[in-house]
Structure formats: C-alpha cells, structure tokens
RODO-2510 file (C-alpha; in nm, 4 decimals, decimal comma):
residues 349
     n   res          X          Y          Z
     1     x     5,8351     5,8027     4,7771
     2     x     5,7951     6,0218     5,1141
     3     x     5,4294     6,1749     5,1422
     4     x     5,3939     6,5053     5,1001
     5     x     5,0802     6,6450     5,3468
     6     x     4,8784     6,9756     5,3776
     7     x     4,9250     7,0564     5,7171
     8     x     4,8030     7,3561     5,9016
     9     x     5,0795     7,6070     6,0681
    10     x     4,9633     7,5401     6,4024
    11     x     5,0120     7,1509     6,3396
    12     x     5,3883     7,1686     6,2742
    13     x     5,6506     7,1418     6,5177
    14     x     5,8269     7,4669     6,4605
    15     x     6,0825     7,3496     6,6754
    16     x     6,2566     7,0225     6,4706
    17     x     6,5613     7,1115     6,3317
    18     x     6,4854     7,1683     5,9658
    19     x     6,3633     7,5475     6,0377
    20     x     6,7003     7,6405     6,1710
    21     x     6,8311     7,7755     5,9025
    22     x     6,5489     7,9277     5,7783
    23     x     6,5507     8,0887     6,1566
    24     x     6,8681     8,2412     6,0773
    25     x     6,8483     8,3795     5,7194
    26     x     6,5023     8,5435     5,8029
    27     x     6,4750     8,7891     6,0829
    28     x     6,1475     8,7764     6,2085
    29     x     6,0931     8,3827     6,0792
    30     x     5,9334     8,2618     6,4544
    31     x     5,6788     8,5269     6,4404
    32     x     5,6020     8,5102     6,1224
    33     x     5,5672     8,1366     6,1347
    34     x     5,2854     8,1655     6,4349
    35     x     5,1083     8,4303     6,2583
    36     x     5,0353     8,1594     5,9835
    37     x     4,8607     7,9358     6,2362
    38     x     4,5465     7,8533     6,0442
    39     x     4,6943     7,8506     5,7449
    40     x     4,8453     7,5583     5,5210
    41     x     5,1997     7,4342     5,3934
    42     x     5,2969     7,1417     5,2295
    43     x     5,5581     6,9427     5,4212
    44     x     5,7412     6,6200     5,3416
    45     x     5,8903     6,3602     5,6567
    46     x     6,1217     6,1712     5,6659
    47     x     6,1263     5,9276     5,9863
    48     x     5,9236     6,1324     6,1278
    49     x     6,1472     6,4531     6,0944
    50     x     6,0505     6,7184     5,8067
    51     x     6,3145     6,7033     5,4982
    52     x     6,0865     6,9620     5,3005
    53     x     5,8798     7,2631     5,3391
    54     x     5,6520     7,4655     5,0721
    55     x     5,4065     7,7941     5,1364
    56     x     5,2155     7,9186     4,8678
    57     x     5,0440     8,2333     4,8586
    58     x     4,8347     8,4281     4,5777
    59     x     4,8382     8,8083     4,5585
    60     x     4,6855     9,0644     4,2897
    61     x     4,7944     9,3308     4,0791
    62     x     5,1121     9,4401     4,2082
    63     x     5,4539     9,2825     4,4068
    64     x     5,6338     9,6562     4,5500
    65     x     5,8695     9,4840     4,7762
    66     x     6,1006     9,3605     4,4350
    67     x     6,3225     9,5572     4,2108
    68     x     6,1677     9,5416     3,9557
    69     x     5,8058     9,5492     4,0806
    70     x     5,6197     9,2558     3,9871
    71     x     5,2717     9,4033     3,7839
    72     x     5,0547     9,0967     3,6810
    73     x     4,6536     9,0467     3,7600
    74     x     4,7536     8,7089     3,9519
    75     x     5,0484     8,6467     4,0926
    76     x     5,1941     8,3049     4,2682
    77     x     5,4373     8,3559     4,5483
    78     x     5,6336     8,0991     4,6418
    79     x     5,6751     8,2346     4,9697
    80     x     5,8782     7,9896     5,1862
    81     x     6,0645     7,6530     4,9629
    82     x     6,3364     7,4633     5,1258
    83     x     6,3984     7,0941     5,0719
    84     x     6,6976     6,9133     5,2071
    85     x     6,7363     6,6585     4,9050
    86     x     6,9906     6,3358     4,8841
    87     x     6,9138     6,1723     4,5486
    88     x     6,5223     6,1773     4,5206
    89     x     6,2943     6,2839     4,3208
    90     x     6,1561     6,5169     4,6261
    91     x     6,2658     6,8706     4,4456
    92     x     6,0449     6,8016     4,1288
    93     x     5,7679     6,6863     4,3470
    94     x     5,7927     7,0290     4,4833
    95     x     5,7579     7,2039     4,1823
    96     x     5,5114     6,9658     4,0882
    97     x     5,2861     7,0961     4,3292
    98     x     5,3742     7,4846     4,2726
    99     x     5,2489     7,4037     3,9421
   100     x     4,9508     7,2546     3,9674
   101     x     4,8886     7,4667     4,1767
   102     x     4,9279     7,7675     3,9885
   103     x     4,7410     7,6007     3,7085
   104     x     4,4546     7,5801     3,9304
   105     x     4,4147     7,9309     4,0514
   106     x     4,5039     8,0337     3,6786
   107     x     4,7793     8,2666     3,8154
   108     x     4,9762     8,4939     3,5455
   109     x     5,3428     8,4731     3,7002
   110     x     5,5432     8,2349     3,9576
   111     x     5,7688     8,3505     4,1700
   112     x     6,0259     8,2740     4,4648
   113     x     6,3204     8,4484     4,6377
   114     x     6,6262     8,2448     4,6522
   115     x     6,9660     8,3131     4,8896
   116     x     7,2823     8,3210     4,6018
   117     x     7,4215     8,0296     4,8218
   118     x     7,1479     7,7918     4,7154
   119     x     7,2750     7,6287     4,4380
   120     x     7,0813     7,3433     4,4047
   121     x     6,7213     7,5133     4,4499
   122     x     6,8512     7,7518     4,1754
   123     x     6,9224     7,5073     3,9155
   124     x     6,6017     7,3260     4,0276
   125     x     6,4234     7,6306     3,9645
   126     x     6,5752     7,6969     3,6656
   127     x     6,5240     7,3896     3,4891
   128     x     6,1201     7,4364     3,5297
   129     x     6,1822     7,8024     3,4129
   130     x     6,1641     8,0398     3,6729
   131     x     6,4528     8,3389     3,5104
   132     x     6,6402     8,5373     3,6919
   133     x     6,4169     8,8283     3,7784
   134     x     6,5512     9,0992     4,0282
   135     x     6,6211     9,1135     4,3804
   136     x     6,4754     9,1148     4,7580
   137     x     6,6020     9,3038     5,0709
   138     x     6,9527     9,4558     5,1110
   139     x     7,2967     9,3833     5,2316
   140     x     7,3452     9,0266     5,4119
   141     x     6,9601     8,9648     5,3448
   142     x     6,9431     9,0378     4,9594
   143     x     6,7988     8,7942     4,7480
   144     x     6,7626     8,7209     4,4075
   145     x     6,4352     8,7191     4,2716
   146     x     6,3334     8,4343     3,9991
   147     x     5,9980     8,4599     3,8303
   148     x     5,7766     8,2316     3,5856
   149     x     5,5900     8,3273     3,3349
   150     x     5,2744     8,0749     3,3479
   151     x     5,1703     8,1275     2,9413
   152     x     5,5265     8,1427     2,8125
   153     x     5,6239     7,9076     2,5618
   154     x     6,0242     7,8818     2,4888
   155     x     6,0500     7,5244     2,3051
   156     x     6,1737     7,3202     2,6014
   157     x     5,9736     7,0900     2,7581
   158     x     6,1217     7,1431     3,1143
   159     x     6,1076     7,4806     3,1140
   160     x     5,7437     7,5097     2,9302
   161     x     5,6121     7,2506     3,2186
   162     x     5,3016     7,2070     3,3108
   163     x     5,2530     7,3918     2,9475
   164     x     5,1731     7,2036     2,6157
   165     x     5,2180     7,2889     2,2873
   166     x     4,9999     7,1308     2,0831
   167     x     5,0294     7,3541     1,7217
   168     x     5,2108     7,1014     1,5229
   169     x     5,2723     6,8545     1,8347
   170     x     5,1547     6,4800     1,6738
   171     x     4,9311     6,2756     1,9699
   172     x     4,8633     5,9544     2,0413
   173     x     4,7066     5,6902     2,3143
   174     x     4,9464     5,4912     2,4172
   175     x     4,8183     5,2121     2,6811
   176     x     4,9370     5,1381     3,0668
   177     x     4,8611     4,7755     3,2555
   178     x     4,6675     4,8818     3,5443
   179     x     4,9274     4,7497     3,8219
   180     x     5,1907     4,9946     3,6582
   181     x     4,9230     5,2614     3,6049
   182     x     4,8745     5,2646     4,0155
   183     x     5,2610     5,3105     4,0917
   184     x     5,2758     5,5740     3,7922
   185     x     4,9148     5,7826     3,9454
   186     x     4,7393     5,7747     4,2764
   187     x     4,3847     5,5734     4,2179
   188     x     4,1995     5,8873     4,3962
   189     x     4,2003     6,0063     3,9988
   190     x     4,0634     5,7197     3,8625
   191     x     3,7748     5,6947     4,1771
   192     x     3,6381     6,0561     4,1858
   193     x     3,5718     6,2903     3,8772
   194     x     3,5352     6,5768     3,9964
   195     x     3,7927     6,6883     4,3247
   196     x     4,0751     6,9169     4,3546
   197     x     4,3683     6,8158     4,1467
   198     x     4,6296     6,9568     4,4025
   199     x     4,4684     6,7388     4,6935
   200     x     4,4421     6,4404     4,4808
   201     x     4,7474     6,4003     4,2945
   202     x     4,9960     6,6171     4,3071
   203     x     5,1612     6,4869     4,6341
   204     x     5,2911     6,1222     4,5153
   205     x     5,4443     6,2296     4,1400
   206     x     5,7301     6,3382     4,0053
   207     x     5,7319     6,5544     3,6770
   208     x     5,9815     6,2965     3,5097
   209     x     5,8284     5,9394     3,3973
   210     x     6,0076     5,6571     3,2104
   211     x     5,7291     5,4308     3,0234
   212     x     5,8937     5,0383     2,9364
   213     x     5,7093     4,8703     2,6477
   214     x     5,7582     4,6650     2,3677
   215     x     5,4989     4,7912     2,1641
   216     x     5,5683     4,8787     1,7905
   217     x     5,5845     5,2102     1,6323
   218     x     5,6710     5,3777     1,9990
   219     x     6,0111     5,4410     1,8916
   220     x     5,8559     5,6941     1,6418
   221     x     5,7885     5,9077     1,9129
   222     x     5,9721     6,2703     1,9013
   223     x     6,0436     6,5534     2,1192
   224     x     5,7433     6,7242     2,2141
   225     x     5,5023     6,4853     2,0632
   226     x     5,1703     6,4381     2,3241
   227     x     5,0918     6,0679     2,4490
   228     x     4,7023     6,0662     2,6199
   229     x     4,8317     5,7477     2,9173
   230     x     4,5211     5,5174     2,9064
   231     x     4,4947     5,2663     3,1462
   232     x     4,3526     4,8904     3,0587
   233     x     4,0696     4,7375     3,1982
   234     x     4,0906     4,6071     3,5771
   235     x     4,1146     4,2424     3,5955
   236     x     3,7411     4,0685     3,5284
   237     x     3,5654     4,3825     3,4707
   238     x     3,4622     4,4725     3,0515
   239     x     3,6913     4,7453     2,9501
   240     x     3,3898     4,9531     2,8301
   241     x     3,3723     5,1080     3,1692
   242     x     3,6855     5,0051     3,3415
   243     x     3,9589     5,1426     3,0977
   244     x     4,0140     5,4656     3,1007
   245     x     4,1895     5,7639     2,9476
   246     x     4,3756     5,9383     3,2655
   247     x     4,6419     6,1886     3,1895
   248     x     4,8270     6,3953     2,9017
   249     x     5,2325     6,3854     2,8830
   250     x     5,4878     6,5399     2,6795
   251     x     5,7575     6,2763     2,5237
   252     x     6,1442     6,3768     2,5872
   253     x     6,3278     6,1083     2,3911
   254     x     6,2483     5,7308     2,3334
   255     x     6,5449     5,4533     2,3562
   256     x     6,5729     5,1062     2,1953
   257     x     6,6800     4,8432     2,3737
   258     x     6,9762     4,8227     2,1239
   259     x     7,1101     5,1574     2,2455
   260     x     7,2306     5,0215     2,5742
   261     x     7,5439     4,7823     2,6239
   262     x     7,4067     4,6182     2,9388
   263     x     7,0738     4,5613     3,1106
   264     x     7,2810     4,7685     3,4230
   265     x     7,3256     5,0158     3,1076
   266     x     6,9566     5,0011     3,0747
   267     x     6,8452     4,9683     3,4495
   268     x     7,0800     5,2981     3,5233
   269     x     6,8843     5,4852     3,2778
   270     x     6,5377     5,3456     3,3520
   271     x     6,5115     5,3272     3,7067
   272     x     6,5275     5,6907     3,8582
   273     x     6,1851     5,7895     3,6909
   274     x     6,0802     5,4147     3,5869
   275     x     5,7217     5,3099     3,7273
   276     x     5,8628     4,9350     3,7009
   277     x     6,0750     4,7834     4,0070
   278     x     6,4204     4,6145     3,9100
   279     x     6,2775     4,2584     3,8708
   280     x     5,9839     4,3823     3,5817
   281     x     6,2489     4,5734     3,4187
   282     x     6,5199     4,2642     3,4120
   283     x     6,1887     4,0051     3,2427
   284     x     6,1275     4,3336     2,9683
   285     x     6,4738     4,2807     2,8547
   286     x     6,5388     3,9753     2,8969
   287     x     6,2036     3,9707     2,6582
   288     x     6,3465     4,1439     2,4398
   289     x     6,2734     4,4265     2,1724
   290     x     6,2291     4,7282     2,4740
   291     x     6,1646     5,0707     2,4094
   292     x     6,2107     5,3347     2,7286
   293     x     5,9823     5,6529     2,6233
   294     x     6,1050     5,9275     2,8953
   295     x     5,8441     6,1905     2,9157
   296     x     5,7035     6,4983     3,1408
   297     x     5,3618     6,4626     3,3256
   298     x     5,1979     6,7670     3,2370
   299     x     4,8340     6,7157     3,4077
   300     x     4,5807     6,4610     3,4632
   301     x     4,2238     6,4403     3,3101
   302     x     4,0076     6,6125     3,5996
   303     x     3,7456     6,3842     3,4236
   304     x     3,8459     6,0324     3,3419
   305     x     3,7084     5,9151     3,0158
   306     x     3,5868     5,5480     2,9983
   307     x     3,6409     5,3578     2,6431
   308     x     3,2854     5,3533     2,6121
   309     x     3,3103     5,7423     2,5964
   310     x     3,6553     5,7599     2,4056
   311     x     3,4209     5,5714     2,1204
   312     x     3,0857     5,7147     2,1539
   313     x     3,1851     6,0414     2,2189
   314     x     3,5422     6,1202     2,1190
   315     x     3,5299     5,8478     1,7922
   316     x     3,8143     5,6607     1,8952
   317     x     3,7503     5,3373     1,6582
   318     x     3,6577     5,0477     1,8216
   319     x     3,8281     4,7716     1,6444
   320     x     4,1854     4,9121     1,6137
   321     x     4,5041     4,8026     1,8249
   322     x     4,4314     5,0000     2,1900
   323     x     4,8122     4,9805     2,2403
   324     x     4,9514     5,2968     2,0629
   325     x     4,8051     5,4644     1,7661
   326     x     4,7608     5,8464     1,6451
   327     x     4,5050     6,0412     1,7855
   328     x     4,3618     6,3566     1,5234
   329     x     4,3795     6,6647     1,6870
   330     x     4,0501     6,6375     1,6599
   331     x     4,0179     6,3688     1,8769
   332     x     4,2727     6,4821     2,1190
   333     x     4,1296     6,8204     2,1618
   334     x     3,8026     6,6296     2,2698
   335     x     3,9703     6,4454     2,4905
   336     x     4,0961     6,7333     2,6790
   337     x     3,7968     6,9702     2,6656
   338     x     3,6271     6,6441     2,8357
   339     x     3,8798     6,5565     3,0399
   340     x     3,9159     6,9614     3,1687
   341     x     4,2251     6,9451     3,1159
   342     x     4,2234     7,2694     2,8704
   343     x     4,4531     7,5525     3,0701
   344     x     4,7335     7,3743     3,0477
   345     x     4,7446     7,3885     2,6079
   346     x     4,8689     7,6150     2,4364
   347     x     4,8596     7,7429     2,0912
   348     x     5,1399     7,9100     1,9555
   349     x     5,0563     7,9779     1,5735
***
C-alpha cells in the first residue's frame, strides 16, 4: 500500500501537478493553500509525486455557506478530497481516515462538496453514506453538497461504517496468526496503549478485509454479526501476555471453499482485500476445507487486552478452543468498554 503522511501546508510542493485541477475549479485555491501553512493534510505519493490529498476541518453550531444550512453542535468538513485512483484500495483508505477521525473528535455530521463531474468520489462517498444534501456556490462553481450523519443507523454495513450495531448482532473471537495480524494492522497498536488512533492506524488500512481460515463453525457467520480479531501469541513468548484482543469488525458474507469453481475463482475474490499474498492463499486451498469471511474494520481497541485480562477480567474461559467461539454480550461489551472502543456502538432498540 502507498503511505499516507500528515504533512504540514508549508511542507507540500504546491506546485506538482496533482493541484492543477483543483487550481482551476477553485478560484482563489493558491491563496488559500498558503494561508494553511501551519496547518495539516493528509497526502498519499506515489514515486514521489502526490496521487491523493485530504483536509479536514471541525466547525460548531452552524454551516451558512450551504442551502440548506448545516445546524449541528459539531460538524466535520471535509474541506479539500481528491484522489487520483487506478485500482487500489487508496479511496477507502481515505474515508478511513475521515472516519476515524470524526469518531475521535465525536463530531455530529460529515460533510464534503463534490463537482457533479466526479463520478467516482460520488459513488465512493456514497457507499460510506454521505446523502445527497444541498448545494455550494453558483453557476460554473456550484456544487453538490453530501452530508453524514455520524449516529445514523440504516441496516447496511457500508453505509453505517465506522458504526456498530450491536442490539441483536451475535459476537465472537475469532483468532489471527501474528505474521497475518501485522499485514492486516500496523504493530504501533499492539506496542502503545494509549496514542492517537488517527496517527497510529488509520494510514495503512483499508475498511474492507477478507479473513482465510479453516476453522469450523466460521461459516455460521451472518451479516452484521461482530468478530473481536485476536491475535496469537508471538513466537516463544506465553500467550498470557503476548496474545491479544486488537480490534472489532463487522462480518459481510462468509464463502466456502466449495462455492468457487477454481482456486483463480477463489484468488479473484480473495485477493483485493485478502491479508494473505498469492502463495498462502494457493497452500489454504490446496489444504482444503477454506472459508473467506469478508468483513468491515470498524475500529481498533485503543487498549489492547492481553489473554491474561480477557480471563481475569472479561471471563473469557480458559480451557476452551481460542480459535472462534461466541462471546456473551456480556463479555463483548467488556471488551469494548476496556478496549475504549465504546463511541463507535450503537444501540438501536
């Protein structure tokens, strides 16, 4: 994946190419750009030229420059969002970030002005439900205005992202081998407990994740049901302190190996949001018996939770299979309040 970086104003070449057309659809765009010197963006390279660009800013109360007027206590503007994507992953790492983000500063609304002639950003945007809102501006310069409500709840998992519903969601554990758990989540995560989740892990994920196991009872897993990821014990250290509980998804679907004609049937499938490379993925099914869990990453525990914890404090039983079981919601509720992971759950009964 290409890094996304904080980088202050006054540290990016206003000058490469990529801000041309942002030059000519906003009046004004040079000025405005300097003006931001000491403040940040998020900006992706590619060889060393930048491919994408995000400003975020938080205002209070009131938005008077929209039709409608945007009236919320906090409000998340994404004021500046272009990407110029070619078959990554780069636009949902985007809106990763917008929404942890927003999560963070515990904003009310999203939202971002959008040219009609933007397809792609508006499907993008719409898929992680931002609606069609109002406009911007006038004539050759109008915009339409797409908004977010942060504590909305409509059923789908895209468009309810980072949101979880957990009223009559079922949860489980279900376990990652620490090499795969590294490609899947940075390690700053599992080395610090208590810094920033945008500077620590928003940058290097993408909202979609395909899980490959062979584990049993997996394929029992339903749209919208929770999985807490928890990673296995590092290589010659006791998993009492060295597994740990890291993050909370939101399952999609869940495919048997038997559902695909091919392993290129499988690997197609697999590999645009797989944590495996093409040569794990070929020994899984050449193993036999796989099961492909797709699934949303809603938020990481702020606080990991050891197994020494997850039994002594949460009650996880000690003896049982650590590879997938049912948590209560008991237990799962623990493990977020502990983990801080609360703001992003949702009750809806």
């Amino acid at each position: 994946m290409n890094n996304i970086i904080r980088k202050k104003f006054s540290e990016i070449d206003l000058q490469d190419a990529f801000f041309l057309s942002l030059r000519n659809d906003y009046p004004g765009f040079d000025n405005w750009f300097k003006g931001k010197s000491d403040q940040e963006a998020y900006v992706q390279y590619e060889n060393n030229k930048i491919i994408g660009f995000l400003f975020l800013k938080v205002e209070k109360n009131l938005v008077n420059d929209v039709v409608p007027n945007i009236h919320a206590n906090k409000i998340l503007k994404v004021s500046t969002f272009k990407i110029n994507a070619h078959g990554t992953k780069m636009g949902e790492q985007f809106i990763k970030i917008i929404m942890d983000y927003a999560v963070s500063e515990d904003v009310d609304v999203c939202y971002v002005t959008i040219y009609e002639k933007h397809h792609s950003l508006i499907e993008l945007v719409q898929q992680f439900g931002f609606e069609l809102y109002g406009t911007k501006g006038d004539g050759i310069y109008k915009e339409n205005v797409y908004l977010k409500e942060m504590r909305k709840i409509t059923g789908n998992i895209n468009k309810d992202f980072p949101l979880v519903c957990i009223s009559t969601a079922k949860k489980y554990l279900l376990s990652i081998y620490p090499k795969y758990h590294s490609v899947m989540f940075p390690d700053s995560i599992l080395n610090t407990e208590d810094k920033n989740i945008i500077t620590d892990i928003s940058y290097t994920n993408s909202i979609h994740k395909v899980y490959v196991c062979t584990m049993d009872q997996v394929e029992n897993l339903k749209y919208g049901d929770i999985v807490v990821l928890y990673r296995t014990a590092e290589t010659g250290r006791s998993a009492e302190y060295s597994a740990v509980a890291t993050s909370i998804c939101v399952v999609e679907d869940v495919k048997k190996q038997s559902e695909f004609d091919s392993f290129d049937d499988f690997y197609r499938y697999v590999s645009k949001y797989s944590v495996f490379d093409e040569d794990d993925l070929r020994y899984w099914y050449n193993k036999g018996g796989c099961k492909a869990i797709k699934m949303t990453y809603n938020g990481a525990l702020k606080k990991r939770i050891v197994r020494h914890d997850l039994i002594g404090q949460i009650g996880l039983e000690r003896n049982q299979y650590w590879g997938f079981f049912e948590l209560t919601d008991e237990e799962f509720n623990l493990i977020a309040k502990k983990g801080e992971v609360d703001k992003i759950l949702v009750q809806t009964n």
